[in-house]
C-alpha positions in Angstrom: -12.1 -4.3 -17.8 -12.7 -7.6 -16.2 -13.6 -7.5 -12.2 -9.6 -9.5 -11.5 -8.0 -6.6 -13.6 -10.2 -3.8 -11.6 -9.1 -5.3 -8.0 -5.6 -5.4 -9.6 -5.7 -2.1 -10.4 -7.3 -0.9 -7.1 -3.7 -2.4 -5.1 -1.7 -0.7 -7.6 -2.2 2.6 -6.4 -2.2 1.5 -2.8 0.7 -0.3 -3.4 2.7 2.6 -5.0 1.1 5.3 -2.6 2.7 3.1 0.2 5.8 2.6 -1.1 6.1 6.3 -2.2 5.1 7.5 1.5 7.8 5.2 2.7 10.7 6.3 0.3 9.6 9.9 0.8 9.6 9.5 4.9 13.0 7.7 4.8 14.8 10.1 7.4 11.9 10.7 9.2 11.2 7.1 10.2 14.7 6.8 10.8 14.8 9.8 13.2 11.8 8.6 15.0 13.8 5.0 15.7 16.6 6.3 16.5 15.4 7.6 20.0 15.1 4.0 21.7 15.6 1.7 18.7 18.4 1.6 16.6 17.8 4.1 13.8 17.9 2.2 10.6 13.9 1.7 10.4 13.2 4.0 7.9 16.5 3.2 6.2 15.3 -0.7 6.1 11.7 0.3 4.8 12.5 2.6 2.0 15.3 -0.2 0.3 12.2 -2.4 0.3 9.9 -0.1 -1.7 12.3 1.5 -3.4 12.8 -1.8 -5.4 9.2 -2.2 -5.6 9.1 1.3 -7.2 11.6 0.3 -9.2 10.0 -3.1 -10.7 6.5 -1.5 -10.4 5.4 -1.6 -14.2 6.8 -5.7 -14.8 5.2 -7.1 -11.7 2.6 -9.7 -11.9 -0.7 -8.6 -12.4 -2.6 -11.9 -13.6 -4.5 -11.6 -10.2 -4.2 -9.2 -7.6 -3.0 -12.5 -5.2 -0.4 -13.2 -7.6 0.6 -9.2 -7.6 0.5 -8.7 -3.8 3.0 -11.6 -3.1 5.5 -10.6 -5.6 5.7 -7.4 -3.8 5.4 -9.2 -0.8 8.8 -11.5 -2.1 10.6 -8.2 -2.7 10.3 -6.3 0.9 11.3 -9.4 2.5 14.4 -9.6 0.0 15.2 -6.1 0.5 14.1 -4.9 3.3 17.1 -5.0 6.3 16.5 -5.7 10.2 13.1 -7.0 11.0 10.9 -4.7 8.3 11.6 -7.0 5.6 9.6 -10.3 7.6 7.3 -8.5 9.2 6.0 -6.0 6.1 7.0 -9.0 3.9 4.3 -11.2 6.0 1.8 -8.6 5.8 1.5 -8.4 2.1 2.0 -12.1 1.5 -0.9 -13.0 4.1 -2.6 -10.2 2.7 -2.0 -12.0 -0.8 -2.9 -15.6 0.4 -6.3 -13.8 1.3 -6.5 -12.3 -2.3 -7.0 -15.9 -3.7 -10.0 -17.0 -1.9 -11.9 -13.4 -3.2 -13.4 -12.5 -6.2 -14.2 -9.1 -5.7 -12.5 -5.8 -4.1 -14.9 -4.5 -1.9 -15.2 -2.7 1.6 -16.0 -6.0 3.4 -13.2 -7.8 1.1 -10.2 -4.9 2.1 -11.3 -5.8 5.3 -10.4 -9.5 5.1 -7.3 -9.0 3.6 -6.2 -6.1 6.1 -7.3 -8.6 8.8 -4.9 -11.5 7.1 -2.3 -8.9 7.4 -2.8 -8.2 10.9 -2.8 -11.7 12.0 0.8 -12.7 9.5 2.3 -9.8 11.2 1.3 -10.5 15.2 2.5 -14.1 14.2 5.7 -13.5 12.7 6.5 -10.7 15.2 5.1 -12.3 18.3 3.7 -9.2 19.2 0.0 -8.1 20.4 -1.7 -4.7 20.8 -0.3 -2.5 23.5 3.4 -4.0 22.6 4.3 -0.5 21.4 4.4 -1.6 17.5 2.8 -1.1 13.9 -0.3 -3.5 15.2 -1.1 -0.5 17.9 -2.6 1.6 14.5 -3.4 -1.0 12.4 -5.9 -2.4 14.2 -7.4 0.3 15.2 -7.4 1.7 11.5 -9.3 -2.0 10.8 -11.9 -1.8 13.1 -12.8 1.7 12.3 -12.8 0.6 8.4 -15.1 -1.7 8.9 -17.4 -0.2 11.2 -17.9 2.5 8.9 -17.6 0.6 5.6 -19.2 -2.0 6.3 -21.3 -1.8 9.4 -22.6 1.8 8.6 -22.3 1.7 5.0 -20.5 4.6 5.0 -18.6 5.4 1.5 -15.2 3.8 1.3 -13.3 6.7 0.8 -15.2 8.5 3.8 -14.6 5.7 5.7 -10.6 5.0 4.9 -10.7 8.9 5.9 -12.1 8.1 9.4 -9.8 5.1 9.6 -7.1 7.5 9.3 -8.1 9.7 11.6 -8.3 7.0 13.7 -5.2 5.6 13.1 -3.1 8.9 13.2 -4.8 8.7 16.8 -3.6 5.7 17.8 0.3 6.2 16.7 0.6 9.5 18.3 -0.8 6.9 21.9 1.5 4.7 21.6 3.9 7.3 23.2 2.5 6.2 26.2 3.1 2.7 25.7 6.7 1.0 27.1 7.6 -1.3 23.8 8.0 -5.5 24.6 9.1 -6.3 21.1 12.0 -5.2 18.7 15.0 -3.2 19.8 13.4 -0.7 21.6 11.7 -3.3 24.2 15.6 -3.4 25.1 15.0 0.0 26.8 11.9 -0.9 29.0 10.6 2.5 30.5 12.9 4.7 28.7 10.8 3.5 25.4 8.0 6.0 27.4 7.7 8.9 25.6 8.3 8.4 22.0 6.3 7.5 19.5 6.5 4.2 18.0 8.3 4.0 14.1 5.8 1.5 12.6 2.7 2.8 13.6 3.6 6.1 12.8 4.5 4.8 9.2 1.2 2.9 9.2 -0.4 5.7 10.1 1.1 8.3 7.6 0.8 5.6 4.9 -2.8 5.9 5.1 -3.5 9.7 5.9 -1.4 9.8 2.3 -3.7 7.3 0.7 -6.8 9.3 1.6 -4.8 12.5 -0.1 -4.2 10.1 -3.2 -7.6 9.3 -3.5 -9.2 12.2 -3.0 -8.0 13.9 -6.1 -8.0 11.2 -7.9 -11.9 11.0 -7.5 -12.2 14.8 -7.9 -10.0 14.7 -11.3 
């Protein structure tokens, strides 16, 4: 297997662990926005990667580039409200990234995670301590690539950590008041609740550790 078809290979199962996570949580994430936003989040996310579910096996995979912004076009064609930009931005920057790499590792996730940060802030207009996904993403980066890449620490190990981390930092943002979607409609009364997207980001990766890990100890 060539090194373009093993980095291909790697997304796929993030991809599809991702998508499942987010089909599987529908009325959760839709319970969670409907306390201050207006409860159609999880509804919004799961039509998105439901289709990419659905059209999983005849994507793209001539590069992983090519294969993230296919599913990048899909979330942001089905995908209602404001998930479809901003998750469609993610993976699209995340794919832009993918073309400039030739390999998949620790230092190279980070890049592209980083690309995804920075389409998502920009398309949102939002910044960390605005009460959205970004408040456990970045987070979840900077502990990945501490331990992945600063410390050396091995990958699975360290997206474990990152988790941890990131599970952290969603569960804090109760304690934030939100400044951007819906819910910055409610100023203080966003206090209190946990924000949607961080808690999705954050599940999203506690369920790729779970993936992974018995996957390695099959």
């Amino acid at each position: 297997m060539s090194s373009a078809e093993t980095n291909v290979a790697a997304l796929e199962r993030v991809v599809r662990c991702i998508a499942q996570t987010a089909v599987e949580n529908e009325a959760h994430f839709s319970a969670l926005d409907s306390v201050v936003g207006d409860g159609d989040f999880g509804f919004s996310l799961a039509r998105g990667f439901e289709k990419v579910l659905a059209e999983f096996d005849t994507l793209d995979r001539s590069s992983a580039s090519t294969f993230l912004k296919r599913v990048a076009v899909i979330i942001t064609s089905r995908c209602g409200g404001t998930s479809g930009p901003i998750w469609g931005t993610a993976f699209l920057r995340a794919g832009a990234a993918a073309a400039e790499l030739e390999s998949l590792g620790p230092a190279q996730v980070v890049v592209l995670l980083r690309a995804a940060f920075n389409g998502i802030a920009q398309r949102g207009g939002a910044s960390l301590g605005d009460k959205t996904l970004l408040d456990a993403l970045g987070p979840f980066i900077d502990c990945f690539e501490q331990e992945a890449v600063g410390n050396a620490t091995p990958p699975l190990v360290a997206l474990e950590r990152a988790a941890e981390v990131a599970d952290r930092a969603a569960r804090a943002t109760s304690e934030l008041v939100a400044k951007r979607g819906r819910a910055a409609y409610t100023g203080e009364r966003s206090r209190g609740s946990v924000d949607p997207g961080a808690t999705a980001l954050a599940l999203m990766a506690k369920s790729l550790c779970t993936a992974l890990r018995g996957a390695s100890a099959a």
